[in-house]
N, C-alpha and C positions, 0 to 999 in steps of 0.2 A: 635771460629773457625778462623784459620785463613788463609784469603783471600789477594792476591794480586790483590792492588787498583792501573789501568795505572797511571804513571805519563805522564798527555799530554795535551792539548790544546785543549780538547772534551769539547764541548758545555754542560750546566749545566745537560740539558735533559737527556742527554745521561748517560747511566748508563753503568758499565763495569768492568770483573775483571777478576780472574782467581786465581783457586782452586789450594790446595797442598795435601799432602796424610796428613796432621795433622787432629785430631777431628773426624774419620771416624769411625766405627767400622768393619771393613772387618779385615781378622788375615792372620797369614801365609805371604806367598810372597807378599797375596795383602795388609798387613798391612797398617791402615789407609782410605782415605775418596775415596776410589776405586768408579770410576765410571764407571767403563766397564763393560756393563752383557757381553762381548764377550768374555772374557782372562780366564775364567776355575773357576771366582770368584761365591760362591754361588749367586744365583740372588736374593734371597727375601737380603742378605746382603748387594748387591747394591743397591735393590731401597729405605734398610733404609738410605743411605747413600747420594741417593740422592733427598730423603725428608728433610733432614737433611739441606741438602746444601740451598735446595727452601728455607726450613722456614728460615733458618738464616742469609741469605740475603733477603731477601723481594722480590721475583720476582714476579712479577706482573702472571703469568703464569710459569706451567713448560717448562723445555727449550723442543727443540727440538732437539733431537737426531741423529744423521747419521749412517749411513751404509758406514763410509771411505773407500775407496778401492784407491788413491792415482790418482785417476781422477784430468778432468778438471773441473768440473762439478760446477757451482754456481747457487743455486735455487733459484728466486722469490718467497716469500714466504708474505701471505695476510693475515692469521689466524694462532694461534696454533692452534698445532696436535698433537698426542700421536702417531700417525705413526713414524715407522723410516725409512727415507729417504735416496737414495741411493744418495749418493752427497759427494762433500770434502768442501762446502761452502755453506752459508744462506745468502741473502741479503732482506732486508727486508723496506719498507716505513713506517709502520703500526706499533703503537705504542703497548706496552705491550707483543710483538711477542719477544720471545727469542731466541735468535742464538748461537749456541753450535759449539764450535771445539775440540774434546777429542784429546791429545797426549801422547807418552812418550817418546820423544824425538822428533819428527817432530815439525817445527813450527808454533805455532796459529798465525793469524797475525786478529786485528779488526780495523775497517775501519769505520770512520762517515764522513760526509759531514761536512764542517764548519755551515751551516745553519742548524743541528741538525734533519734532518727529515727523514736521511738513514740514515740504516748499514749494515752493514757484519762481519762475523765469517768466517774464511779461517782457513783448515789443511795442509798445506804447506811442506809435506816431499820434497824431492829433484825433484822428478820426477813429481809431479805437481807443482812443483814452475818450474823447467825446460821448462816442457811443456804449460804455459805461465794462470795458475790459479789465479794468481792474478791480469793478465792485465784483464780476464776475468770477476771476481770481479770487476774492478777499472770501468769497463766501464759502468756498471750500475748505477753507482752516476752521478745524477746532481749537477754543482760547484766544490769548490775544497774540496779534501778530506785529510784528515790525518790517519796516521795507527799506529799501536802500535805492535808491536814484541813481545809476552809473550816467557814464559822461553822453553828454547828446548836444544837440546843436542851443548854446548860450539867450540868455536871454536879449542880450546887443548885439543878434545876429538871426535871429527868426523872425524873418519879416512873413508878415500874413494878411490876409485882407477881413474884410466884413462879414462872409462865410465863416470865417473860423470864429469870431469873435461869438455870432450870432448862436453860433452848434453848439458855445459853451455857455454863453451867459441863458441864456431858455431854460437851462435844465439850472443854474445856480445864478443869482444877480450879484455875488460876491467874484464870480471869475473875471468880472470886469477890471478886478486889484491887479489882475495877470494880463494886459493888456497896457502898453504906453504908445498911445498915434504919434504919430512922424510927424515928420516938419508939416506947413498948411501945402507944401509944394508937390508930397505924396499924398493926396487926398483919398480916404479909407485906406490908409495901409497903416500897420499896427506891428510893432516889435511884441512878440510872446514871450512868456516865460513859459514854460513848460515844464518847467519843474514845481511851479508853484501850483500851475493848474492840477498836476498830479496829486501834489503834497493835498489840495483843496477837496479832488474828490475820494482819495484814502483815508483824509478825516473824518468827511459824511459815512463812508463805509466802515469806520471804527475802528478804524488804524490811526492812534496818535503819536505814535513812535516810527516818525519819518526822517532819516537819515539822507541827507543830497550830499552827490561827490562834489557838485558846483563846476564839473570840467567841459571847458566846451570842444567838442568836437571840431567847430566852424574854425576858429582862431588854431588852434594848437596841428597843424597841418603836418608838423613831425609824430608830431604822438597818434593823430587818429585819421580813419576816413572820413570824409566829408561826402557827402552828394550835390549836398545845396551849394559847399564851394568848387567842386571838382565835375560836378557830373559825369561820368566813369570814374570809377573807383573802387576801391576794396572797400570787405566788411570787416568790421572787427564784433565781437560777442563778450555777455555777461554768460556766468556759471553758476551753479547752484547744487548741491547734492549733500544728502545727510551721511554722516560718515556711518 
């Protein structure tokens, strides 16, 4: 199966990755290691799929699931649960606790503390990173922490309008760096980066130690789900958990 392992400066404890649609069995649009019972995919196909995923990474427990709705929302989390939780983040003290972020194009961003004893799992589409979901996350770490950017939709493929631009630059006039206009033929439409904007408001929250995978979801149509290219499709998820 194969998995993408962060490259980053996480403590040994710390375990961490993030799934691709290879090695799954879902068919159709969801071809591959589809992890969404929410997107029209048979569900007994998803939970082979993501049994699949537990056994062949080792996770100490299965992950915990969310209910994304593009909130601010970051939950303390004490024990697994087979519950699914209404939230777009898991932060967690408590060893063996899995934190799950599913995307198809919004970006997972995972977070430890350099003393290895927190983390966090963030879904990061525009509008809770805007709306300030990862200073939200950041604030629950004691020490300093580091983050890791998994793959989400590129910056030469997130096209966005004058709303997004607007919801970012108000709160910082440097996210405007994160923003390139189109030709004069799309007029207010703007290619995002979203990894920069991330990287931008994790620095204001005092995280300088930002790791980006740089993968784009949008382009790489073998490796991952897309929405923005596919609309139906699977999800695939980042991981996080203290050993």
């Amino acid at each position: 199966m194969k998995l993408i392992i962060p490259q980053w400066s996480a403590p040994k404890n710390i375990k961490a990755f993030s799934s691709t649609r290879f090695d799954g069995v879902s068919n159709g649009v969801y071809k591959g290691l589809n992890l969404g019972t929410h997107v029209g995919d048979d569900e007994s196909i998803v939970i082979q799929n993501r049994n699949r995923l537990v056994k062949h990474s080792n996770m100490p427990s299965n992950p915990i699931w969310l209910n994304q709705t593009h909130s601010t929302t970051v939950l303390n989390i004490g024990s697994p649960t087979e519950s699914i939780l209404d939230a777009d983040g898991l932060f967690t003290q408590q060893s063996n606790v899995v934190c799950s972020a599913m995307t198809a194009d919004c970006l997972p961003v995972l977070l430890t503390n350099t003393q290895g004893s927190q983390v966090a799992a963030v879904h990061a589409g525009w509008r809770g990173l805007a709306n300030g979901i990862l200073e939200n996350a950041v604030e629950k770490f004691d020490g300093e922490v580091i983050a890791w950017l998994g793959p989400a939709i590129g910056k030469n493929a997130f096209e966005v309008g004058d709303d997004v631009v607007n919801a970012f630059v108000k709160f910082d006039e440097h996210a405007i760096e994160a923003f390139r206009p189109q030709s004069q033929l799309q007029a207010n439409k703007y290619l995002a980066d979203i990894g920069l904007l991330a990287t931008q408001r994790l620095n204001r929250a005092g995280v300088q130690s930002v790791f980006n995978s740089n993968l784009c979801t949008y382009r790489d149509a073998d490796s991952f789900y897309s929405y923005r290219r596919d609309g139906i499709t699977g999800r695939q998820a980042a991981f996080i958990w203290i050993e």
